[in-house]
C-alpha positions as CSV (number, residue, x, y, z in Angstrom):
1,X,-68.8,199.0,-113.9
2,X,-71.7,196.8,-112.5
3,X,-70.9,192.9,-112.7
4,X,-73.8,190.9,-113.7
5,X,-74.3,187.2,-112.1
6,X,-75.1,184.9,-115.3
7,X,-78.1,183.5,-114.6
8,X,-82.2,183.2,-114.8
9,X,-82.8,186.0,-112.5
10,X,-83.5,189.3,-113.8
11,X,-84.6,188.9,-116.9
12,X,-84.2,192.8,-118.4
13,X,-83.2,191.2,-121.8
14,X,-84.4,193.8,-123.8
15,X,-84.0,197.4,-124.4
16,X,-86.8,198.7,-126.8
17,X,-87.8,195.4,-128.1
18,X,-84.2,194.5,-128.7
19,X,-81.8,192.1,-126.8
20,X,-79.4,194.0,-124.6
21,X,-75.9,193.1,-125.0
22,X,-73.1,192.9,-122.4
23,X,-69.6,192.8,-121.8
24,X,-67.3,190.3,-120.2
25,X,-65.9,191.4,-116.9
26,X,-62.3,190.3,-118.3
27,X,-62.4,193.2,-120.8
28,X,-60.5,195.2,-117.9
29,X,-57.9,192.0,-117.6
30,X,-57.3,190.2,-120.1
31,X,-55.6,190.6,-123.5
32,X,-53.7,193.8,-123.2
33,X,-51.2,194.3,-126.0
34,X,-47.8,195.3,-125.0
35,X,-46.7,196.8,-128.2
36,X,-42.8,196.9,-127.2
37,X,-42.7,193.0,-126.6
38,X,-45.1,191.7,-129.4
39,X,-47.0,190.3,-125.9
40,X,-50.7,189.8,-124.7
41,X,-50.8,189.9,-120.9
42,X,-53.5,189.5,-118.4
43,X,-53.2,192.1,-115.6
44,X,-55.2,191.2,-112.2
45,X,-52.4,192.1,-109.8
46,X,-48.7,193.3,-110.2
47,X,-48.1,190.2,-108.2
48,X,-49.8,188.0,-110.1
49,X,-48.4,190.1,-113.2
50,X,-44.7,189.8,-111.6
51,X,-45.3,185.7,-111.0
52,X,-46.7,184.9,-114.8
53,X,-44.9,187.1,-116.5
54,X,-41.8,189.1,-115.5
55,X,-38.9,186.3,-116.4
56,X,-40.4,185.9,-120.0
57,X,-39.9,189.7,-120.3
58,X,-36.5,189.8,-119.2
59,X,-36.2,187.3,-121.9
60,X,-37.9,189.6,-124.7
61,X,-35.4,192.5,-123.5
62,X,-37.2,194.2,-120.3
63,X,-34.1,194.2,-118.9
64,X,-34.3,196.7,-116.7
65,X,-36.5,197.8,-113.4
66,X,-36.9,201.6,-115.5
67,X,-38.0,199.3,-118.2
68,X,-40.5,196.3,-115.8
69,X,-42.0,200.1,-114.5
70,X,-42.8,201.2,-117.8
71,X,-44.6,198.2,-118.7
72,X,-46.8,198.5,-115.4
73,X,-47.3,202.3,-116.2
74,X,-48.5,201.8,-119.8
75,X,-50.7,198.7,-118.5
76,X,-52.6,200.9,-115.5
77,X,-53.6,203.5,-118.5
78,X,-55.0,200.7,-120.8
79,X,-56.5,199.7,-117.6
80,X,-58.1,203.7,-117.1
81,X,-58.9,203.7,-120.4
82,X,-60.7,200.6,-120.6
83,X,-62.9,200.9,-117.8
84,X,-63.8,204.4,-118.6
85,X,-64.2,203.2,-122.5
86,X,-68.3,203.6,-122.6
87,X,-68.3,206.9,-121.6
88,X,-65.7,208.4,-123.4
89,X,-67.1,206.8,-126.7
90,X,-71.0,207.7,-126.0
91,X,-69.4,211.4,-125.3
92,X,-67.2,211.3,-128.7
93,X,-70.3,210.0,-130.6
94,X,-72.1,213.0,-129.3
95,X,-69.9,215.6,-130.2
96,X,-69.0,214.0,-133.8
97,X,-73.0,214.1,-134.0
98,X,-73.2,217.6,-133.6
99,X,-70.1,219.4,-135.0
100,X,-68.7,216.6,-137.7
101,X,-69.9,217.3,-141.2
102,X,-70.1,214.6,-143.4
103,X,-68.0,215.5,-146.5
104,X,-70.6,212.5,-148.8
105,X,-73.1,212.0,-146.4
106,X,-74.7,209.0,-149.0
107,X,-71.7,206.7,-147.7
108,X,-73.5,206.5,-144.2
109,X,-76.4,204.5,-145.4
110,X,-75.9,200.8,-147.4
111,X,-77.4,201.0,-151.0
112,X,-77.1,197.8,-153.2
113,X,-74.9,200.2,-156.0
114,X,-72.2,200.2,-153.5
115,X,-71.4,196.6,-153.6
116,X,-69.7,194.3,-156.5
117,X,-71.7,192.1,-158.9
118,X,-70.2,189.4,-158.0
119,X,-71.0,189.6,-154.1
120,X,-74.2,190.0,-155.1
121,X,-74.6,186.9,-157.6
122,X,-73.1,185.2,-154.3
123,X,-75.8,186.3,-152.0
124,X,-78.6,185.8,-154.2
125,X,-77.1,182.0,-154.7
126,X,-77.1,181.6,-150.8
127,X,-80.6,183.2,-150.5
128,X,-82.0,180.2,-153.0
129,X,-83.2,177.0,-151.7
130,X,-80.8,174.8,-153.4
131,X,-77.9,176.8,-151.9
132,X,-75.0,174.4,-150.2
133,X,-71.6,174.8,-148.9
134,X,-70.5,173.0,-151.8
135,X,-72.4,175.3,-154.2
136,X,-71.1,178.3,-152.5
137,X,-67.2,177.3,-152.5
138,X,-67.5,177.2,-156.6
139,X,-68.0,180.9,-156.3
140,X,-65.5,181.8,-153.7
141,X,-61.9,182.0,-153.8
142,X,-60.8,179.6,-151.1
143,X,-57.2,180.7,-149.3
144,X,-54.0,178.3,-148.7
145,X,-55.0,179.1,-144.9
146,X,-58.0,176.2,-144.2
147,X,-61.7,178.2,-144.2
148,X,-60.5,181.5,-145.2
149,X,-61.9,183.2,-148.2
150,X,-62.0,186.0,-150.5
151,X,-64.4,187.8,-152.8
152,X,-65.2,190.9,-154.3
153,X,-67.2,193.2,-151.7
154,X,-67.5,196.8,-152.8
155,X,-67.1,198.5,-156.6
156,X,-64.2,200.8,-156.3
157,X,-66.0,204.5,-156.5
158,X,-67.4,203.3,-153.5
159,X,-64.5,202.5,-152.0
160,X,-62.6,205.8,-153.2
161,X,-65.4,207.4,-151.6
162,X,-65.4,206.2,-148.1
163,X,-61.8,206.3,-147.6
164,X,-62.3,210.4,-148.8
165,X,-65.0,210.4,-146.1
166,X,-62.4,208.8,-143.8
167,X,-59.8,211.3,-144.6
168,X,-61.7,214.0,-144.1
169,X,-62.9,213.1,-140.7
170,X,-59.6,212.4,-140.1
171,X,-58.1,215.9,-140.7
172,X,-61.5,217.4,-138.8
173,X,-61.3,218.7,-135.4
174,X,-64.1,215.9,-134.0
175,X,-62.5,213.7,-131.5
176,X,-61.6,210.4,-132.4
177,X,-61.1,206.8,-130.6
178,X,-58.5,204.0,-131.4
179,X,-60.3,200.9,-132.8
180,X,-58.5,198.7,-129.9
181,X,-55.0,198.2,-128.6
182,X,-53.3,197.3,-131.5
183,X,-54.0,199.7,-133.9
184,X,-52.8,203.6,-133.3
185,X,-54.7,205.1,-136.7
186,X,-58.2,203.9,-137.2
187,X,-61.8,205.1,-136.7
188,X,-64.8,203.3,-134.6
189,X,-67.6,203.4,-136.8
190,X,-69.9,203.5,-134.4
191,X,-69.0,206.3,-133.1
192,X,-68.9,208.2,-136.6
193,X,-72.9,206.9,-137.5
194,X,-72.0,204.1,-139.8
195,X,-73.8,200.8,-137.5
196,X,-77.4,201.8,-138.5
197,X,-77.4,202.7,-141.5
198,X,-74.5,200.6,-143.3
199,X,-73.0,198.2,-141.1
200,X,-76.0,196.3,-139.3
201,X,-77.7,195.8,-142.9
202,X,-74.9,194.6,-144.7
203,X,-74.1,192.0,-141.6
204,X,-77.6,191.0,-141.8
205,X,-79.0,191.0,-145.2
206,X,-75.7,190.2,-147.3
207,X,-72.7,188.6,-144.6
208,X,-75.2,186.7,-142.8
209,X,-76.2,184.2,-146.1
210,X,-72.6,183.6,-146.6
211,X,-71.1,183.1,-142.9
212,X,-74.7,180.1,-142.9
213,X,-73.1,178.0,-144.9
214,X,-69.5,178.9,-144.4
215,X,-69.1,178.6,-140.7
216,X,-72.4,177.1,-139.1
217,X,-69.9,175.7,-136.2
218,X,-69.1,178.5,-134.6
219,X,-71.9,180.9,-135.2
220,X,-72.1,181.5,-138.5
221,X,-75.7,181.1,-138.3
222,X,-76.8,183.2,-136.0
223,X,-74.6,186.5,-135.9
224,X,-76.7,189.2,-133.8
225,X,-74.0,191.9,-133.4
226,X,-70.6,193.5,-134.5
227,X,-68.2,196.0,-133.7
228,X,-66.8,197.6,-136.9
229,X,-64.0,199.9,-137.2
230,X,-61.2,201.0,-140.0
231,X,-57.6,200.9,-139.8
232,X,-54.8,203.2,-141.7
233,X,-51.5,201.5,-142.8
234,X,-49.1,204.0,-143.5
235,X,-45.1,204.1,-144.3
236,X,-44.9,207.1,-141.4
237,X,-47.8,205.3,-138.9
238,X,-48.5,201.8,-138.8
239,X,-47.3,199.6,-140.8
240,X,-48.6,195.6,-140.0
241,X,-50.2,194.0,-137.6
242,X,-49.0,191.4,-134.7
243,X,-50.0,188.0,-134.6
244,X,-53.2,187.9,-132.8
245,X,-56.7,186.4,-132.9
246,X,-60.3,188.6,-133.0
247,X,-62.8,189.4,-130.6
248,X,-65.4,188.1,-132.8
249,X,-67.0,184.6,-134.1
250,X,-66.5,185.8,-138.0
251,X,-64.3,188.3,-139.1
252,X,-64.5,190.1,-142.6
253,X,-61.6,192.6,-143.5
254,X,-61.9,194.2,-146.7
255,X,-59.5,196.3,-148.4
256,X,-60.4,199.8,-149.1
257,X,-57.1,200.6,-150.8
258,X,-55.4,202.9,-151.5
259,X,-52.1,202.7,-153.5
260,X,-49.8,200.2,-151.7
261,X,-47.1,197.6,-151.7
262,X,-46.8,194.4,-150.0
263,X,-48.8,194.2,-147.0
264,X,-50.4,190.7,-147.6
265,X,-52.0,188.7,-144.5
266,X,-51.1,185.6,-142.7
267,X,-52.8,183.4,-141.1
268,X,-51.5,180.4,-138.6
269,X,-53.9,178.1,-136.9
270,X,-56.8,178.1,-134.6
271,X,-55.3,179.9,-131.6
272,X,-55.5,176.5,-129.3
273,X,-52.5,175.2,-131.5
274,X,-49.3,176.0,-130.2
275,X,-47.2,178.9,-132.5
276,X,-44.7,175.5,-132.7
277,X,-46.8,173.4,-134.3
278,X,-47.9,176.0,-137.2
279,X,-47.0,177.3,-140.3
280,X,-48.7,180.7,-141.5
281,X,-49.6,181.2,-145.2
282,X,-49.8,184.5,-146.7
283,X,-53.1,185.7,-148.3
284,X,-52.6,188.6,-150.6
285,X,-55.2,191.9,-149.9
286,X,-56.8,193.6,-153.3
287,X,-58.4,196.9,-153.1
288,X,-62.2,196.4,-153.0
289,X,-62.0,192.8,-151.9
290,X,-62.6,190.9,-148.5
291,X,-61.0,188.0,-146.3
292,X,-63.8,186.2,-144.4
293,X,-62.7,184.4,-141.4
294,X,-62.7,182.8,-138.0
295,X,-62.8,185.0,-135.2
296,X,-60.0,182.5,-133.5
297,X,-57.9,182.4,-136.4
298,X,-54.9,183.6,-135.6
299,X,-53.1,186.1,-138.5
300,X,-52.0,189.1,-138.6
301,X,-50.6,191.6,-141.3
302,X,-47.4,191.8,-143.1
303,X,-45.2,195.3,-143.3
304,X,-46.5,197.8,-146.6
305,X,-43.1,199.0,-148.3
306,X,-44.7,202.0,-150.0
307,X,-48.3,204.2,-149.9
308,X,-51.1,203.8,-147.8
309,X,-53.9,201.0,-147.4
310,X,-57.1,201.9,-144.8
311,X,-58.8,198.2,-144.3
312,X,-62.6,198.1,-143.0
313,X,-63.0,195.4,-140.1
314,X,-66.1,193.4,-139.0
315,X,-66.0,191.6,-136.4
316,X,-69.3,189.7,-136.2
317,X,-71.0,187.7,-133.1
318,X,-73.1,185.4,-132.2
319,X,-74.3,186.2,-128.5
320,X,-75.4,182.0,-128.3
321,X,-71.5,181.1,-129.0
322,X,-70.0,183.8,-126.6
323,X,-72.4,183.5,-123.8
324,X,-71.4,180.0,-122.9
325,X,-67.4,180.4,-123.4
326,X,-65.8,183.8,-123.5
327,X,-63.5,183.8,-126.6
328,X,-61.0,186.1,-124.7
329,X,-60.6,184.9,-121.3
330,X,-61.8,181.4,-122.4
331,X,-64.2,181.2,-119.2
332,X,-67.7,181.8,-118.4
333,X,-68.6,185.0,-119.0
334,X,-69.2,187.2,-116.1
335,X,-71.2,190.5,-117.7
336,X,-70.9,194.0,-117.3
337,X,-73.6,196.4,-118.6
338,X,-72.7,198.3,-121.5
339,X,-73.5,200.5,-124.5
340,X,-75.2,199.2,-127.9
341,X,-73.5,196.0,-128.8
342,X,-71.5,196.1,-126.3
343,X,-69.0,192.7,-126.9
344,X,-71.8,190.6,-127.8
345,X,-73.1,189.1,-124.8
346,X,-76.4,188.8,-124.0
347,X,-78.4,187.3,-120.8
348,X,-80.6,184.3,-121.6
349,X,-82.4,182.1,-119.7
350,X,-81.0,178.2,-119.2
351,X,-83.4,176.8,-120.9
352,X,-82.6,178.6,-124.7
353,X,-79.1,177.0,-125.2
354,X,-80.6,174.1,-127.3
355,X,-82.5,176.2,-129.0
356,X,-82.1,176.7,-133.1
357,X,-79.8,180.0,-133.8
358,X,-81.3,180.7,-136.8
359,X,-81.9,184.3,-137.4
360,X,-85.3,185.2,-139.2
């Protein structure tokens, strides 16, 4: 992969009239899950990996040089597969494209029928010129966990629909990528046709009203890209989610069902606070509803005891955030070419930071 200095000089901002989005070099580095140990790790040497990191695994029970080998085996092919990630997804894309066959083919493109009344009403209040923060709480249902909110995002036919589609993808012989490190059972939807069609107008036209008033510090306003992706919870798969924080300025995970028990979320603090210093609260997850959120919230999810839940994750970004502090390696980004949205970066010249990030 090509790394790309961050600065005026060549300007090639666009591709087809639209901005061209980049990657941070650190993708290849940073945050790598080690699923045994409950750990993120950065990775730049193994001596830089043995200095920062081997006593505090001898402490989580890598006890053994077998075991210290093991980690550095399963860390070179997250590595591989990380820097060979564009590729192999523009090549499964392809070949879903032309042997998948849609079992409902409708689900692929947004129509207003698919979402709930009341995420509607909600929209159409934040579209209106009196439309506050204030105004928009009384129709939300605010979270113990500070900012976090739910509401009502798809009817349930819908729902039932999609996560048939999903199934049946699932059982097809088209090949299939994990949404990232931490989930084993999930599908990109990107790679499946959804961005288009469903996901990029339902960011724009319905998200972005709400996330304006909601979260105008950290991007809220001017979202310009997502990555978007399903997970499967299931009692002989996964079955919760480690502590972590997103990849993303706003996160919206909704509930797709099916039938399950338990499995509610928590959130802790902004991921600067120390674990010490915070206390989680649990947000319970209804079928056909969403949790709307800060990308550096940290949360995870609890264990299901019985069925099966498949979630829908967005995580939306705002390239004017993410382009002055990487939200992963929490430097200045340092930008590798890659495919549609890429991780939300984009190359802009010095002069635009002050500019208004309103999208129009």
């Amino acid at each position: 992969m090509e790394v790309i200095p961050f600065t005026q000089s060549e300007m090639s901002n666009e591709v087809n009239g639209k901005p061209r989005f980049y990657t941070c070099s650190c993708f290849t580095t940073d945050n790598i899950f080690l699923e045994d140990y409950k750990l993120h790790v950065r990775f730049v040497s193994e001596q830089q990996f043995r200095l920062d990191y081997q006593a505090l695994l001898k402490r989580l029970g890598c006890a053994t040089e077998q075991q210290y080998e093991d980690v550095l085996r399963k860390i070179s092919l997250e590595v591989d597969r990380r820097k060979r990630l564009d590729v192999a997804s523009a090549n499964r894309a392809a070949a879903i494209k032309d042997k998948y066959k849609p079992l409902h083919p409708h689900v692929y493109h947004l129509q207003e029928s698919y979402l709930a009344p009341k995420l509607k009403q909600i929209v159409e209040y934040c579209r209106s010129d009196s439309a506050s923060e204030d105004g928009l709480l009384h129709l939300l249902e605010e979270e113990a966990a500070l900012r976090v909110y739910r509401f009502p995002v798809f009817v349930k036919s819908f729902c039932e629909e999609l996560v048939e589609e999903l199934e049946h993808f699932e059982q097809s012989s088209a090949p299939k990528g994990r949404p990232n490190t931490m989930n084993h059972y999930g599908i990109l939807l990107n790679e499946l046709g959804f961005d288009e069609g469903f996901i990029t107008p339902l960011r724009e036209q319905y998200l972005h009203p709400l996330t304006s008033l909601l979260y105008p510090d950290c991007g809220g306003r001017c979202l310009d890209s997502h990555k978007a992706f399903v997970v499967k919870y299931d009692m002989n798969e996964d079955l919760d989610l480690s502590y972590h924080y997103d990849n993303a300025e706003v996160t919206l995970n909704v509930s797709l069902g099916k039938d399950f028990t338990e499995g509610n979320l928590y959130f802790g603090d902004m991921r600067q606070v120390p674990l010490s210093d915070t206390e989680c609260s649990e947000v319970e997850h209804r079928p056909t509803e969403g949790v709307l959120h800060r990308g550096q919230h940290m949360h995870g999810a609890l264990p299901i005891s019985s069925g099966q839940r498949w979630n829908l994750i967005i995580w939306m970004r705002a390239s004017q955030e993410r382009n002055k502090l990487c939200p992963m390696c929490n430097r200045s980004p340092s930008l590798v070419e890659g495919e549609g949205f890429a991780d939300g970066f984009t190359q802009q010249p010095q002069a635009l930071p002050a500019a208004s990030c309103a999208l129009t």
